[in-house]
Kinemage of the C-alpha trace (Angstrom):
@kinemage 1
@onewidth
@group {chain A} dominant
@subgroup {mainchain}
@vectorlist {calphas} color= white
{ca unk a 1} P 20.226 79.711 198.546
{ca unk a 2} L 17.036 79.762 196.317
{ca unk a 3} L 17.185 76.612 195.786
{ca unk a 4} L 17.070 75.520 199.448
{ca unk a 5} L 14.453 77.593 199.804
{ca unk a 6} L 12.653 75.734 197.439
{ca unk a 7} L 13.455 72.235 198.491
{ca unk a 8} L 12.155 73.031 202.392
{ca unk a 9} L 8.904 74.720 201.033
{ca unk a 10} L 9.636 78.333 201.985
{ca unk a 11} L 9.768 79.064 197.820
{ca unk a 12} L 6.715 77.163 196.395
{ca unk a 13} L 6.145 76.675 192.842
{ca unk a 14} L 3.270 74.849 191.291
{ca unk a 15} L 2.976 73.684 187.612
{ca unk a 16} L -0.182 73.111 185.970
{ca unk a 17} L 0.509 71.775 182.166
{ca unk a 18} L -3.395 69.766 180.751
{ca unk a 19} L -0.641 68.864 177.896
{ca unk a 20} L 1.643 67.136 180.300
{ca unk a 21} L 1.383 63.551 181.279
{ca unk a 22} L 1.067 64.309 184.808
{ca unk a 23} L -0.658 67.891 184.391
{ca unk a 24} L 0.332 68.502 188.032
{ca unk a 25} L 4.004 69.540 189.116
{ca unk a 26} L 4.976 69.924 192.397
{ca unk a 27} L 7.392 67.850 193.746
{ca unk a 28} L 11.034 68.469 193.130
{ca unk a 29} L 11.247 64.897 191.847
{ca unk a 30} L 9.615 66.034 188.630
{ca unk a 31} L 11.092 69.338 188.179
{ca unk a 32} L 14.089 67.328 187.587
{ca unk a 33} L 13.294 64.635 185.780
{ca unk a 34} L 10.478 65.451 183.470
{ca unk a 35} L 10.157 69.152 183.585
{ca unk a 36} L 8.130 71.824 181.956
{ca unk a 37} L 9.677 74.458 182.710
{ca unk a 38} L 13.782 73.695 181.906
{ca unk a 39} L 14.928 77.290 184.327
{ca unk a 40} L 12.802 78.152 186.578
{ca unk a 41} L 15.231 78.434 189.306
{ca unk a 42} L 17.341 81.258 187.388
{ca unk a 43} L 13.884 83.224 186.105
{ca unk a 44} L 12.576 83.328 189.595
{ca unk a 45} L 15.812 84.524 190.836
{ca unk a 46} L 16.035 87.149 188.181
{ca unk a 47} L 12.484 87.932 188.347
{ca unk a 48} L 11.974 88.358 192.645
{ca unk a 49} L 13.809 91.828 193.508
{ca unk a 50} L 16.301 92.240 196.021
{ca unk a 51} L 13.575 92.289 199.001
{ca unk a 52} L 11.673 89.322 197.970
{ca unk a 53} L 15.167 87.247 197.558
{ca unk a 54} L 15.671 88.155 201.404
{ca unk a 55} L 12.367 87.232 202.442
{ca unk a 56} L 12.355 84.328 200.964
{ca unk a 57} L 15.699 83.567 202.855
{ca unk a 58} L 14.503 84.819 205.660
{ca unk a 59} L 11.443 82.429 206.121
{ca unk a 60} L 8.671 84.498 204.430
{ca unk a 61} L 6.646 81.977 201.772
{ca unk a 62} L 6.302 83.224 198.396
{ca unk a 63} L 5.018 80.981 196.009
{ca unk a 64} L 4.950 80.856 191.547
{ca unk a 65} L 1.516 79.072 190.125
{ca unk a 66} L 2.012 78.446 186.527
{ca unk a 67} L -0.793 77.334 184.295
{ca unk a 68} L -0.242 75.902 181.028
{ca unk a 69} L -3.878 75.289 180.280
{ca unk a 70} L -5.235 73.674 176.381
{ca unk a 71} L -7.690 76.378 175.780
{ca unk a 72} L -8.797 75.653 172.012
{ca unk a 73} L -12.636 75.868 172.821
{ca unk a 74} L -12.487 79.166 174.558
{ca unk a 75} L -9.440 81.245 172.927
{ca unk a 76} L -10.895 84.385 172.143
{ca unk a 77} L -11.857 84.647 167.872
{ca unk a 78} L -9.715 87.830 167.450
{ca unk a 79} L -6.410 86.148 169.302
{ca unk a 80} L -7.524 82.783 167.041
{ca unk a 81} L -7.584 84.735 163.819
{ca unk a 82} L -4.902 86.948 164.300
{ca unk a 83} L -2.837 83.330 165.096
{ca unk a 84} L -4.401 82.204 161.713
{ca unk a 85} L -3.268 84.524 159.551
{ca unk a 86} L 0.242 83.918 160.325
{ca unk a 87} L 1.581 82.978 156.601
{ca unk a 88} L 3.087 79.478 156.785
{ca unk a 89} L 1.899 78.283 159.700
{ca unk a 90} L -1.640 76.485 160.809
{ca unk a 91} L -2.542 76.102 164.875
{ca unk a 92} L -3.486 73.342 165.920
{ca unk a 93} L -3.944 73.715 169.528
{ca unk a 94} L -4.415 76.808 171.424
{ca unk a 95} L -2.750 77.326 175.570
{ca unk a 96} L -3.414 80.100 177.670
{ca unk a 97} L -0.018 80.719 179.816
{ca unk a 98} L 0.086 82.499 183.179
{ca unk a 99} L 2.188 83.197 186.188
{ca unk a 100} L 0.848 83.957 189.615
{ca unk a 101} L 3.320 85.433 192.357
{ca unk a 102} L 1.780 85.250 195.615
{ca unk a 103} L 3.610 86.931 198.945
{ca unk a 104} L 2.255 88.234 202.049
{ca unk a 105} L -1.311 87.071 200.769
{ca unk a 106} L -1.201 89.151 197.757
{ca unk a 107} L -1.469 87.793 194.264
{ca unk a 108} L 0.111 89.276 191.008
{ca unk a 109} L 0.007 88.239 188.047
{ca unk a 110} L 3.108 87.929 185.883
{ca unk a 111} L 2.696 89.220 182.426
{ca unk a 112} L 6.813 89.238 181.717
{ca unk a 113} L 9.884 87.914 183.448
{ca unk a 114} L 13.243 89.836 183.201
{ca unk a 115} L 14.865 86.545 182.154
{ca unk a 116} L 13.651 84.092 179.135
{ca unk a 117} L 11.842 81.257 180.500
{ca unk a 118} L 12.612 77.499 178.930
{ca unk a 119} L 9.074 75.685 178.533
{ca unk a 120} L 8.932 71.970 177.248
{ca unk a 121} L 5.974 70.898 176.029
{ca unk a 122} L 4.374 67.405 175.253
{ca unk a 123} L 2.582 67.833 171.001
{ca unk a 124} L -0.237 65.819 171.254
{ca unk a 125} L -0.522 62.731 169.866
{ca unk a 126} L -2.811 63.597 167.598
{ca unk a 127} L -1.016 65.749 165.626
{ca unk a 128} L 2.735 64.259 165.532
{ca unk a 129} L 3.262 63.240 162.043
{ca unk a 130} L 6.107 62.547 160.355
{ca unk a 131} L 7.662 65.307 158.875
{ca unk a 132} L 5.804 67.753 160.800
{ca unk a 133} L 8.115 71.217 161.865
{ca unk a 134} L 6.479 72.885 165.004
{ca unk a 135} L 7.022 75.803 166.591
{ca unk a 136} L 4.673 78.172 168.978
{ca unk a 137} L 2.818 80.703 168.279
{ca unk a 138} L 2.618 83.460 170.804
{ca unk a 139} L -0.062 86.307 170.514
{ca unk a 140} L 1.404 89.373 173.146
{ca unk a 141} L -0.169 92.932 173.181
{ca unk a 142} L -1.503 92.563 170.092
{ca unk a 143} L 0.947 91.147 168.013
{ca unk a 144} L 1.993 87.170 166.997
{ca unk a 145} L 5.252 86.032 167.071
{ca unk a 146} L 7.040 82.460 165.950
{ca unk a 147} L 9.491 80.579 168.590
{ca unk a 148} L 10.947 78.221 167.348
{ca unk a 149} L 11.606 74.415 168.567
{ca unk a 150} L 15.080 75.049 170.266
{ca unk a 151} L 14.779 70.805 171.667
{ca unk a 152} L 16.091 68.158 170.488
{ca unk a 153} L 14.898 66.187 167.517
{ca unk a 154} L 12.096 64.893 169.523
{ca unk a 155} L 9.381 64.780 167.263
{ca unk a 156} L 6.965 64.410 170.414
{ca unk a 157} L 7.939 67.749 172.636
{ca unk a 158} L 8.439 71.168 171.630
{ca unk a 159} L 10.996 73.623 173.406
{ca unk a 160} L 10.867 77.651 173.422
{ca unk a 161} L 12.012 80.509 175.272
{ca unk a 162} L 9.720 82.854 176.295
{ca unk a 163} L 9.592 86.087 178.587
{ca unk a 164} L 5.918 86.859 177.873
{ca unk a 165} L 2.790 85.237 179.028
{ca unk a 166} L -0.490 85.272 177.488
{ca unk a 167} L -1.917 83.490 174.592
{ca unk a 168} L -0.399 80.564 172.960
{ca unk a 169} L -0.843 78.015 170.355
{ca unk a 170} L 0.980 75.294 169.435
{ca unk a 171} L 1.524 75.231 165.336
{ca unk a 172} L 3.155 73.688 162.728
{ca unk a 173} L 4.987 74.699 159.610
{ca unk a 174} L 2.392 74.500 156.735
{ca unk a 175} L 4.595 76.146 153.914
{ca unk a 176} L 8.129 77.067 154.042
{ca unk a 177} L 8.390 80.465 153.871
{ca unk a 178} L 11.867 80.498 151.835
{ca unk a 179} L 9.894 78.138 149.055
{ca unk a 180} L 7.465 80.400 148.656
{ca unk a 181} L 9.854 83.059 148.114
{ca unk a 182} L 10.882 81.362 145.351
């Protein structure tokens, strides 16, 4: 029923990825064949409670902005060294990543979703090399975590699950940690 909702308008959702090749999603043609976000459908329908599901059925708009935005200029120095200091690992490109629910004219912002969220995202060309092991970096409440490229072997997209949204940076595996070990 969601998804009906969402293909005559009454469930909006909007995808703005500056690493994309069309940084604008929002037709359902591209959601399907070359998507950012892999789930959305099941994280919106665990994420909207029971009240928001009906509204939505119902006729009442709600609508999902996402922003995937290449923020390497402005990504605050504490977030950038904390990211930094992550043994193994250099960042070489640094996202902000935000969700904004808006229903009955009021906007929230998203800061986790009660389901993991699938994200696919272009590396830029810049930094593909051969060789190269990526992963994301996420920096959430004050701490940084690794997720790891759960793709393909595309060497040119990297694919994570994520339930949190805040600062990002895409990385790559400088050192293997189990070599260094030994």
């Amino acid at each position: 029923m969601l998804r009906e909702a969402f293909e005559d308008g009454t469930l909006q959702i909007t995808i703005n990825n500056s690493y994309a090749e069309n940084p604008q999603e929002t037709s359902e043609e591209l959601y399907y064949s070359k998507p950012t976000l892999l789930n959305f459908e099941r994280v919106v329908a665990e994420t909207l409670s029971d009240d928001e599901k009906f509204a939505v059925l119902t006729g009442t708009p709600i609508s999902f902005n996402v922003d995937i935005s290449e923020n390497s200029e402005y990504v605050d120095t504490s977030i950038k060294s904390a990211m930094q200091k992550k043994v193994g690992y250099k960042a070489i490109t640094y996202f902000d990543f935000l969700i904004m629910k808006t229903s009955d004219g009021t906007s929230s912002i998203i800061n986790n979703t009660a389901a993991e969220l699938e994200v696919m995202i272009p590396i830029p060309e810049e930094y593909q090399k051969a060789g190269r092991k990526f992963c994301v970096l996420r920096y959430h409440n004050g701490s940084v975590d690794i997720l790891d490229d759960i793709g393909t072997d595309d060497p040119t997209t990297i694919t994570f699950k994520t339930d949190k949204f805040s600062e990002y940076a895409i990385a790559y595996e400088a050192i293997n940690i189990n070599k260094l070990i030994i």
